[in-house]
C-alpha angles and dihedrals in degrees: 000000000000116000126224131262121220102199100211112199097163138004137217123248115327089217085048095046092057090055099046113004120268133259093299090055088041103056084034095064086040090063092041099236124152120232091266100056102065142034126202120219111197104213090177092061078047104252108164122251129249143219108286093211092071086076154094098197139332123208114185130218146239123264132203082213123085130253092220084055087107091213115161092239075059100064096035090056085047098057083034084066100048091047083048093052085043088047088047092236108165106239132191120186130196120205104308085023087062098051097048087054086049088049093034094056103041102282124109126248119198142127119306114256092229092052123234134000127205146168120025128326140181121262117204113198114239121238090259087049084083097072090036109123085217097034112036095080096054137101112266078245136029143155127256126165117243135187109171136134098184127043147164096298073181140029118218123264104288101003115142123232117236114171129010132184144202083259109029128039099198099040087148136007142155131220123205112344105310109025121114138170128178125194088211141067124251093156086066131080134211093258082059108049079047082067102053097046083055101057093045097051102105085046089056100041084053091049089050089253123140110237090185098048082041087052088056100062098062112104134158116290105211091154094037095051089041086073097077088049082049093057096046097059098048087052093057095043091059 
């Protein structure tokens, strides 16, 4: 059986990391696959990348870095995607995942007008969600933890919208038949989101933003996280 590729453009703390794995461990345990059933390749550390055709998924992870950087692993992960969608490789894409899908395959990824989100929102599933092999199963609304300050200001040209949000319009879409990104996070918990609130709370106390109310919002994902489980499966299934 092909394994699966998890496709790691960024990384969380390193301090963090060191504590708990990093992105790759974390979308890993979210599909439920063991050690021996998947390979990252870090294309921001400039690993090459590899056929898409030796695999069973990808799902590709945040970044602390920005879409719009313009760095050159950038652009290769982005025509890496598109041969990937033309290969039929199944994606999945997590935050910045899910905005380089958006810029990879004729959309537009940039900051989001209203600034940064953070904490957990809740995520409405969109009218097309219904016949959606990930979505169809899951509550109209339910909770996901985000932490973005960019996002896909536009989907490309026939994707389908899946989720959307009171902040965030796209906050989940697919492309093709098995293409998805998601502007949340179902590989973290709520340990983790906590984190990051944390971190950014002098950011947000400079920016008139309420790190404690925003603290009280994070509750657990089920649904959300349920997602990366979700995808697997339906890998495997194909």
């Amino acid at each position: 059986m092909h394994k699966f590729l998890i496709l790691k453009v960024g990384g969380t703390f390193p301090d963090y990391a060191a504590r708990r794995g990093d992105f790759e461990h974390w979308a890993a345990d979210g599909m439920g696959i063991g050690r021996d059933e998947w390979v990252s390749v870090n294309v921001q550390a400039g690993d090459p990348l590899p056929d898409p055709a030796r695999f069973a998924g990808c799902a590709v992870t945040g970044s602390h870095d920005m879409v719009t950087d313009g760095f050159p692993w950038i652009e290769a992960a982005s025509a890496w995607v598109r041969r990937a969608v033309e290969a039929g490789l199944p994606l999945f894409g997590i935050c910045f995942g899910h905005q380089l899908m958006a810029h990879a395959l004729g959309g537009e990824a940039g900051y989001h007008p209203a600034g940064l989100e953070i904490g957990t929102a809740d995520i409405t599933r969109a009218e097309a969600s219904a016949t959606d092999p990930l979505f169809r199963d899951l509550p109209a609304v339910f909770p996901g933890h985000v932490t973005h300050s960019q996002t896909a200001l536009r989907l490309p040209p026939g994707a389908v919208l899946l989720a959307t949000g009171s902040h965030d319009p796209h906050q989940a879409f697919r492309v093709g038949e098995n293409a998805w990104g998601v502007q949340f996070h179902p590989e973290f918990d709520s340990p983790a989101i906590r984190e990051y609130i944390a971190r950014r709370r002098d950011d947000l106390t400079a920016k008139g933003r309420d790190a404690e109310a925003i603290l009280e919002t994070v509750r657990d994902t089920p649904d959300s996280a349920s997602l990366l489980r979700r995808f697997a499966a339906y890998c495997t299934a194909r």
